[in-house]
C-alpha positions as a Python dict, from the first residue, in 0.01 Angstrom:
ca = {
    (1, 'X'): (0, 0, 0),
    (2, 'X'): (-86, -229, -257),
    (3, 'X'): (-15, -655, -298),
    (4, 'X'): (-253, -919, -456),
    (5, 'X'): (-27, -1215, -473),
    (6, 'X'): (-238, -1471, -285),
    (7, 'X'): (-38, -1743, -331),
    (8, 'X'): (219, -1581, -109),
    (9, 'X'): (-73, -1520, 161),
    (10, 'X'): (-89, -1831, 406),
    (11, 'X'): (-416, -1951, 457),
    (12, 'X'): (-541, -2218, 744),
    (13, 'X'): (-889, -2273, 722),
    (14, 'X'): (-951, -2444, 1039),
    (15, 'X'): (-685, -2281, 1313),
    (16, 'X'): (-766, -1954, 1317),
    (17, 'X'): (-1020, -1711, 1510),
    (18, 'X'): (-1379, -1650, 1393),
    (19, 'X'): (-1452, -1301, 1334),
    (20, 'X'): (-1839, -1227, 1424),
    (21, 'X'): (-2003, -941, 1322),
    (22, 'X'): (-2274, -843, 1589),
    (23, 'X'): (-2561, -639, 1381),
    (24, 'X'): (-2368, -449, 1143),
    (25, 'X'): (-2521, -168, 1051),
    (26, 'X'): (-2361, -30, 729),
    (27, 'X'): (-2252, -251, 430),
    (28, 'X'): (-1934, -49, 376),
    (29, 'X'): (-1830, -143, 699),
    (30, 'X'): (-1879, -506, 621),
    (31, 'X'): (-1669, -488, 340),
    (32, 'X'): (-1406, -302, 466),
    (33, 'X'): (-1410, -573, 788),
    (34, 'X'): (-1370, -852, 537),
    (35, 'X'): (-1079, -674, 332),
    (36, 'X'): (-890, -631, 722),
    (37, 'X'): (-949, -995, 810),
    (38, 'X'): (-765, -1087, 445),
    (39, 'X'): (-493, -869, 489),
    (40, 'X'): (-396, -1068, 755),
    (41, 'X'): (-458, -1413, 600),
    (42, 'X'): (-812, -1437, 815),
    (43, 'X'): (-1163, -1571, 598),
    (44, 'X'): (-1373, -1695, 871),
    (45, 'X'): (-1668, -1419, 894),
    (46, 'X'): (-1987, -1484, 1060),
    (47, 'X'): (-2223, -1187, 1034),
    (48, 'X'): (-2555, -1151, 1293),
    (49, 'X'): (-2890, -955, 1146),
    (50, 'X'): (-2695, -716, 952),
    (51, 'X'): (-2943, -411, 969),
    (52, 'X'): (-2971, -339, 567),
    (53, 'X'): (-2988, -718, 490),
    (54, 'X'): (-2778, -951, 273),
    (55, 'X'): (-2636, -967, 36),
    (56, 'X'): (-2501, -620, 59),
    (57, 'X'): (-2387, -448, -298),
    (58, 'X'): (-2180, -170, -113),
    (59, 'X'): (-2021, -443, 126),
    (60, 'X'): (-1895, -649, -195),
    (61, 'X'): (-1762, -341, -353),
    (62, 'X'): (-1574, -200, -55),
    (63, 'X'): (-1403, -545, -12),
    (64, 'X'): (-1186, -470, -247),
    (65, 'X'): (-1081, -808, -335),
    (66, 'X'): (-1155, -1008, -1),
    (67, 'X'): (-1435, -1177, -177),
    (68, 'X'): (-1340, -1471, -78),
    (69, 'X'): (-1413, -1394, 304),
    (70, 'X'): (-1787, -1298, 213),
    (71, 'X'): (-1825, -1583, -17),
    (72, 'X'): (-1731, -1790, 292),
    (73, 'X'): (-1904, -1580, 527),
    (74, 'X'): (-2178, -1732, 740),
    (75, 'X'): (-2502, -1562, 809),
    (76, 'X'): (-2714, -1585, 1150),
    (77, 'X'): (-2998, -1445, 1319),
    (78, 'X'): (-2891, -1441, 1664),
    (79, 'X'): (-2566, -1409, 1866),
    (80, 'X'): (-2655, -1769, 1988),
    (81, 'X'): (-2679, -1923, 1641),
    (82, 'X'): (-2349, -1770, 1534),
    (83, 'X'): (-2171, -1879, 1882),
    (84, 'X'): (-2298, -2235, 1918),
    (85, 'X'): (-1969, -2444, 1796),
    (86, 'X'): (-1760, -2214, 1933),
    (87, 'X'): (-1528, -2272, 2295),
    (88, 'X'): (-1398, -1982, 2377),
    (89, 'X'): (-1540, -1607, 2288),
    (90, 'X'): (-1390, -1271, 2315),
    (91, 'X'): (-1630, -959, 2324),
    (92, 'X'): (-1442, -665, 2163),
    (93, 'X'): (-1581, -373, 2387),
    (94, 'X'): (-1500, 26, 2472),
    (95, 'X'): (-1678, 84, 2794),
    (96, 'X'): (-1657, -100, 3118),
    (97, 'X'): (-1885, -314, 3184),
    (98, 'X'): (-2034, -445, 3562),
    (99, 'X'): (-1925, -805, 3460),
    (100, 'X'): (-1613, -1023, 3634),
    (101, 'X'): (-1412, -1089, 3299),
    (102, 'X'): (-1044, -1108, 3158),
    (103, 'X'): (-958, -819, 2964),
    (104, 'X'): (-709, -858, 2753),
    (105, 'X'): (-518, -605, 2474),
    (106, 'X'): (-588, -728, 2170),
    (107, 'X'): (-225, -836, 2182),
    (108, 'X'): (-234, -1051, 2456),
    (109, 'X'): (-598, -1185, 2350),
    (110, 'X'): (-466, -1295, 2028),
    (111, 'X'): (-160, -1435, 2217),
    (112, 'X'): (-417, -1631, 2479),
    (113, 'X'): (-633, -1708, 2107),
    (114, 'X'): (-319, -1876, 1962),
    (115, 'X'): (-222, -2104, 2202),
    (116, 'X'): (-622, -2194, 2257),
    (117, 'X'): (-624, -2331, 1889),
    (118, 'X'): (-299, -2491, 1926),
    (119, 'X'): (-447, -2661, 2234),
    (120, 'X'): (-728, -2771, 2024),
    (121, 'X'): (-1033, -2526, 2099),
    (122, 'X'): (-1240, -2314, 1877),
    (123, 'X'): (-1246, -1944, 1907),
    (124, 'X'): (-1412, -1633, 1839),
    (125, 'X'): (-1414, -1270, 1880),
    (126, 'X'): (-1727, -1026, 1894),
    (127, 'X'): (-1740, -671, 1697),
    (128, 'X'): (-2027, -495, 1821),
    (129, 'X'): (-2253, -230, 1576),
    (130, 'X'): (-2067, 32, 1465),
    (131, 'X'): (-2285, 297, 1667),
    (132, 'X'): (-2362, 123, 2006),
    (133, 'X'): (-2117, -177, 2061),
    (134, 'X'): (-2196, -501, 2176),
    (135, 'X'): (-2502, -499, 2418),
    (136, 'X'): (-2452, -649, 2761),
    (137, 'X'): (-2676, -974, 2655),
    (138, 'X'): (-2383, -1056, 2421),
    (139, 'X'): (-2103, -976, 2647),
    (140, 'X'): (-2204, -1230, 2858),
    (141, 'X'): (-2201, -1471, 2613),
    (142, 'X'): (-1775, -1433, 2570),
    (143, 'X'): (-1520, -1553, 2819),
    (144, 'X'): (-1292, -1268, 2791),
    (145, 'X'): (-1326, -895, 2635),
    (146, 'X'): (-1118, -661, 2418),
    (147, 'X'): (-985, -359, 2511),
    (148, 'X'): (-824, -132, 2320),
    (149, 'X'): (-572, 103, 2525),
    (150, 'X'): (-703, 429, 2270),
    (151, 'X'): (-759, 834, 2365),
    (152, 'X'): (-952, 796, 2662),
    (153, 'X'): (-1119, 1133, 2526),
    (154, 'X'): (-1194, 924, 2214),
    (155, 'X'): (-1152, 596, 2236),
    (156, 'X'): (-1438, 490, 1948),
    (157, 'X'): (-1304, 273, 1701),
    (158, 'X'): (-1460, 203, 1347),
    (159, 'X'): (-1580, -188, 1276),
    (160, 'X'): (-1284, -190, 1067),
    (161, 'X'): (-1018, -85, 1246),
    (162, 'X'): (-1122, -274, 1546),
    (163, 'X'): (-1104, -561, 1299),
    (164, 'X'): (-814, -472, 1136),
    (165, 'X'): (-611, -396, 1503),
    (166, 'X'): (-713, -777, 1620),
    (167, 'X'): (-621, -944, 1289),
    (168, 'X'): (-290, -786, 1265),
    (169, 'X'): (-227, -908, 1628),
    (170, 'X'): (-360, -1227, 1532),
    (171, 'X'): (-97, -1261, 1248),
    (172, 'X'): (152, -1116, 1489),
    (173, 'X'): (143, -1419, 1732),
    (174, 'X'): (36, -1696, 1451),
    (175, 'X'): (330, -1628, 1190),
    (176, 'X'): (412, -1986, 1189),
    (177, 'X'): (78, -2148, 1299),
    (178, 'X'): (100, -2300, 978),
    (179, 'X'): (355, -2529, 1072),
    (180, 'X'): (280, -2595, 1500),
    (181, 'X'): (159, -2908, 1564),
    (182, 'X'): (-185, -2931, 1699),
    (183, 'X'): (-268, -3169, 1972),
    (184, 'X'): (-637, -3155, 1929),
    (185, 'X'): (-922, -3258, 2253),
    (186, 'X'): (-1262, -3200, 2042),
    (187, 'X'): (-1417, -3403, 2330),
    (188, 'X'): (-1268, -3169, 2627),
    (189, 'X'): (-1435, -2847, 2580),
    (190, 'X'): (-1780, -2790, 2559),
    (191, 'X'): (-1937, -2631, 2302),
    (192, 'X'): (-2137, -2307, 2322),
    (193, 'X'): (-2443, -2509, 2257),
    (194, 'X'): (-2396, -2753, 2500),
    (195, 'X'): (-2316, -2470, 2776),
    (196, 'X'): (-2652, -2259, 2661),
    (197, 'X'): (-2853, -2592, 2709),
    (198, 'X'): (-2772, -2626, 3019),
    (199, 'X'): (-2806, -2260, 3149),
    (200, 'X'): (-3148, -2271, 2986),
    (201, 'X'): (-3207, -2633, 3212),
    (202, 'X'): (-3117, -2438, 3484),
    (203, 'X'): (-3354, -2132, 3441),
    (204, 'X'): (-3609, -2341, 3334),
    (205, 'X'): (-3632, -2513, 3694),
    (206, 'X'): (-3578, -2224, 3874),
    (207, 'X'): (-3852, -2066, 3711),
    (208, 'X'): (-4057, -2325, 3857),
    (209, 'X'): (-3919, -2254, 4171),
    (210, 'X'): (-4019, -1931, 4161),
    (211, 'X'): (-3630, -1774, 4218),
    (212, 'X'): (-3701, -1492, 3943),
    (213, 'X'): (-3883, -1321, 4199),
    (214, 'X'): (-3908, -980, 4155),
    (215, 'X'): (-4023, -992, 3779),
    (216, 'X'): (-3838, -661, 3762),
    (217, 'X'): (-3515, -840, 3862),
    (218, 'X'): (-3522, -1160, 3638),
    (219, 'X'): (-3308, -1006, 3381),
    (220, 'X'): (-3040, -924, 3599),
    (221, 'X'): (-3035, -1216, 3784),
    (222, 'X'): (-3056, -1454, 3443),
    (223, 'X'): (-2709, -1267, 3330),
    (224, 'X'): (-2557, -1300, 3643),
    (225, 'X'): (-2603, -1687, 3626),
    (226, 'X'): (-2489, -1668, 3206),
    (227, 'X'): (-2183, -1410, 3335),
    (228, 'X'): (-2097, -1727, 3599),
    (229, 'X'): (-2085, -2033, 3376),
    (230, 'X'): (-1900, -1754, 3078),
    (231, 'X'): (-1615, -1710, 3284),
    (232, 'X'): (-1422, -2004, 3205),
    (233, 'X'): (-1436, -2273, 2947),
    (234, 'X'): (-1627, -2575, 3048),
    (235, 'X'): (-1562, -2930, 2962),
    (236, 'X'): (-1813, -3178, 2858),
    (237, 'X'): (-1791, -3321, 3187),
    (238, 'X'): (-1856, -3030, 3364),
    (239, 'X'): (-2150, -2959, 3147),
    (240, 'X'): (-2296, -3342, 3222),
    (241, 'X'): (-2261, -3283, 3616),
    (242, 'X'): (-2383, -2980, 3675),
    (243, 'X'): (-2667, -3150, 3441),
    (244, 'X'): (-2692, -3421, 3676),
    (245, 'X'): (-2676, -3177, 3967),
    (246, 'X'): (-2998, -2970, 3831),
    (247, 'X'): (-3178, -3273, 3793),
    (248, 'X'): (-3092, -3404, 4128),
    (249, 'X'): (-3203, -3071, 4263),
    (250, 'X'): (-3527, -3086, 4054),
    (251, 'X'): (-3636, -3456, 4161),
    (252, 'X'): (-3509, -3475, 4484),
    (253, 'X'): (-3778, -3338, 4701),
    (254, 'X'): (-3997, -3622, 4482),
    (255, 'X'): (-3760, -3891, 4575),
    (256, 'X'): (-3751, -3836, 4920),
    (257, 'X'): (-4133, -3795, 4994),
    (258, 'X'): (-4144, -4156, 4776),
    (259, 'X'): (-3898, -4277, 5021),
    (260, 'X'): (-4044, -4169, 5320),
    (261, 'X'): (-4365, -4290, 5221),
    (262, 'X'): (-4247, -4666, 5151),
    (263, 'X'): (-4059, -4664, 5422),
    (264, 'X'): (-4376, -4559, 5612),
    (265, 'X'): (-4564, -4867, 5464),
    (266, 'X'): (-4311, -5140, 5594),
    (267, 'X'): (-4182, -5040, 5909),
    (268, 'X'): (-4356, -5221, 6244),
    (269, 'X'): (-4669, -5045, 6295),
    (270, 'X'): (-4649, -4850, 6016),
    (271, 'X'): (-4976, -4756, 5752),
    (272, 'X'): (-5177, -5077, 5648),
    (273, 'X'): (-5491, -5119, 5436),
    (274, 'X'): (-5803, -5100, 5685),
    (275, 'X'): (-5974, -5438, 5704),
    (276, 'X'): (-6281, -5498, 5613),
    (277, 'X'): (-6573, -5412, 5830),
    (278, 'X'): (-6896, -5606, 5932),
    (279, 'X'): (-7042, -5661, 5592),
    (280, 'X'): (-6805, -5534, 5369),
    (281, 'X'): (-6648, -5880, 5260),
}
């Protein structure tokens, strides 16, 4: 099937899903992402430590004329840097994995995705290497997963169809996003960075407290805390109390041997300077 006629393909640059490309490994799987995305009217494309580098001359050939999404396409190093202004994550995924999330079709994610932007949040969906999928570090990072109801004798999908499957379901519930009405509430939901910050406040005092104890359990028990606070979308507020809760956790023992200790000094009978002895005036 052929059709170039872009001025007949809508295009919304801000209300629509960013597609993020975990550690590609081939750049004719790149290109062939970015030419699914703008079949469907999608150009927001980050892509995390491809494996052969960038720019890619075989991923701008097999585009086929979606330059535009990898002229717009944002690189990263990490799945946190590509993430961080980002509400609400999907993790595309083919195997189960020992994590409480929503799975969703990609039909019904793109349905929950649609009515997320309309409510005013930012969202993204994960594609994991071509040969291994996502690893469980960046699961934990989404709020929901995808899952693909394929051959359970062969359920692999190529990058490009799993890209191409999602953006057609994206376009599928967003025909007329163009033209909704969005109530935006920037200062509701936090941001990935903001949520990160605070896990990383957290670990940091338990560390100190010595609750990553066995060493040979610390990575475990540091995803189950990120799988915890990934289930759900968290507000700024929630972010600043549970903030204000670590802290209060952190200083508290402080505070109350500094209480105990003035209120040691004033009480009736309580600890007073030693006077001064026979020749010590």
């Amino acid at each position: 099937m052929s059709g170039t006629d872009s001025a007949k393909t809508p295009v919304t640059e801000t209300h629509q899903p960013v597609f993020v490309l975990v550690r590609p490994q081939l750049g004719e799987n790149i290109g062939a992402a970015a030419r699914a995305m703008w079949n469907f009217g999608l150009d927001q494309m980050r892509i995390v430590d491809p494996r052969d580098g960038w720019p890619n001359p075989r991923a701008i050939a097999l585009s086929s004329g979606a330059s535009r999404v990898l002229d717009r396409m944002k690189l990263t190093e990490t799945v946190p840097g590509a993430l961080e202004d980002l509400e609400y994550v999907y993790a595309t995924t083919a195997r189960p994995r020992e994590l409480t999330r929503t799975v969703f079709t990609p039909e019904g994610a793109m349905r929950d995705a649609y009515e997320r932007i309309r409510a005013g949040q930012k969202v993204g969906v994960m594609f994991g290497p071509e040969r291994t999928g996502l690893e469980t570090e960046d699961v934990v990072r989404a709020q929901a997963t995808i899952s693909v109801p394929a051959n359970p004798a062969f359920a692999s999908l190529n990058l490009a169809q799993c890209v191409l499957l999602t953006g057609y379901e994206w376009r599928r519930q967003a025909s007329e996003l163009e033209h909704a009405v969005f109530e935006t509430q920037r200062g509701e939901i936090a941001t990935r960075v903001m949520v990160d910050r605070m896990i990383e406040h957290l670990e940091n005092e338990l560390e100190g407290a010595n609750f990553f104890y066995p060493e040979e359990k610390s990575r475990s028990i540091r995803q189950n805390i990120r799988n915890l606070f990934s289930r759900a979308p968290l507000t700024d507020q929630d972010v600043r109390t549970m903030r204000g809760v670590i802290r209060a956790l952190a200083e508290g023992p402080k505070r109350l041997r500094a209480r105990a200790l003035r209120e040691a000094e004033t009480a009736p009978g309580g600890a007073q300077r030693p006077e001064a002895g026979p020749g010590e005036d």
